[in-house]
N, C-alpha and C positions, 0 to 999 in steps of 0.2 A: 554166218547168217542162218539163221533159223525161221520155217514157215509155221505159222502157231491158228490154232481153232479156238476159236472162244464161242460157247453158246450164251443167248439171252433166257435164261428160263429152261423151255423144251423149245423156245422160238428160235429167230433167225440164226444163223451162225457167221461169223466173221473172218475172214479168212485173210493172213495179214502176214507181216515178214516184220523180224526185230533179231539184231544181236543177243537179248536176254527177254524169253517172251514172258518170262514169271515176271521182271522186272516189266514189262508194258501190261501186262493184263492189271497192275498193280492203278493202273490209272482208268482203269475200267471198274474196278471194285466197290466205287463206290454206292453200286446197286448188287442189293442182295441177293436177285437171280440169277448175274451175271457169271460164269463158271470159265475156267479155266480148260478146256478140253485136251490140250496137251501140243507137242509139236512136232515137227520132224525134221531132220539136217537139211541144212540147203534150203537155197532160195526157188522154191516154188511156186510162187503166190501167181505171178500172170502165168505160169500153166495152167495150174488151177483154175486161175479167173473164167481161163478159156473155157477149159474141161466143162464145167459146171455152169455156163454162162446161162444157161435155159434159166436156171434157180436163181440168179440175180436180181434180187429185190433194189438194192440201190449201194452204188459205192464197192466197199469192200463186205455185204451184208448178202448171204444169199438163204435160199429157203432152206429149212432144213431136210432135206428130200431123201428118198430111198438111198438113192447113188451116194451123195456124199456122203449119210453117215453110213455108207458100207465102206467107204471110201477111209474115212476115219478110223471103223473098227478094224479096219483088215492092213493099214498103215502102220509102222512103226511109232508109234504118239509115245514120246516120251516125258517122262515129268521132269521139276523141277532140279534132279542133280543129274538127268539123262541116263536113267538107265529104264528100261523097258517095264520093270515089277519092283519097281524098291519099295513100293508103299500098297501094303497087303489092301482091300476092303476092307473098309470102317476102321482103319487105324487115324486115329486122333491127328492130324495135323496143323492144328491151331490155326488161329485169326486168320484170313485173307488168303487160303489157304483152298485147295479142294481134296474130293476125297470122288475112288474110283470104286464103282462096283461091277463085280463081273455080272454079263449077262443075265445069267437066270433071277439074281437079285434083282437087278434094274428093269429085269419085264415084270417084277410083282410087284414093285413099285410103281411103276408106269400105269397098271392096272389098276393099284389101288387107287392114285392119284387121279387119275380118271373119275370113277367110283366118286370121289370127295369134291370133284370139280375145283381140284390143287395144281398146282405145277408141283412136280416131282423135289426139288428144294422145298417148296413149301410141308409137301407131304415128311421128307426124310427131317425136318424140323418138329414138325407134331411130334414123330412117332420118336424121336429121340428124346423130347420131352417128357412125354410119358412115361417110358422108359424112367428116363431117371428120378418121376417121380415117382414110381413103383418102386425104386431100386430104395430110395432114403426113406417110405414112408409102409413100404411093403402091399400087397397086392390089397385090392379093394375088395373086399367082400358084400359079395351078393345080397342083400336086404329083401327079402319078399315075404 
């Protein structure tokens, strides 16, 4: 058994227990700001519940607050084939799929995404788009 995080967006977070939590977040996915945050061995979930009960929004859903996601970064969250770093930032991991960035990445994100009044998915989707329309059509030049 396995205890797994799933965030909605940068909103609530879910705090849940599955044999295979890539194979249950799979039934969460069908919203595109839903994210996979990763798991950890062992059946945790009512300690957890306990721990963090202040932040319980409703159910298994609680705020996303200081504590837990310190709680999260400084936890063993493993991915999908359970190892700690198998999957570099920004490496492609196709459909249904998430993608981790370390730290300093994710606070320029965070900021920019603010800045755009985005959620951070929404933001790391623009900017990836861009991106690759620069990449097929080459950089846009300045007209003044």
């Amino acid at each position: 058994m396995k205890t797994y995080f799933i965030q909605a967006a940068t909103g609530p977070i879910k705090i849940g227990k599955s044999r295979d939590p890539v194979q249950r977040f799979g039934t969460f996915s069908w919203h595109e700001d839903i994210m996979l945050l990763g798991y950890i061995e062992g059946d945790h979930e009512k300690e957890l519940h306990r721990k963090f009960a202040s932040l319980r929004l409703r159910g298994e859903w609680f705020q996303a607050g200081a504590d837990l996601q310190d709680f999260i970064a400084r936890s063993v969250v493993k991915t999908s084939s359970g190892k700690a770093d198998d999957n570099p930032p920004g490496e492609n991991l196709g459909p249904g799929k998430f993608v981790r960035f370390g730290a300093p990445l994710l606070a320029r994100l965070e900021a920019l995404a603010a800045q755009e009044h985005r959620s951070v998915s929404a933001m790391v989707r623009v900017l990836v788009e861009q991106a690759l329309v620069q990449r097929e059509f080459g950089p846009k030049e300045n007209v003044a």
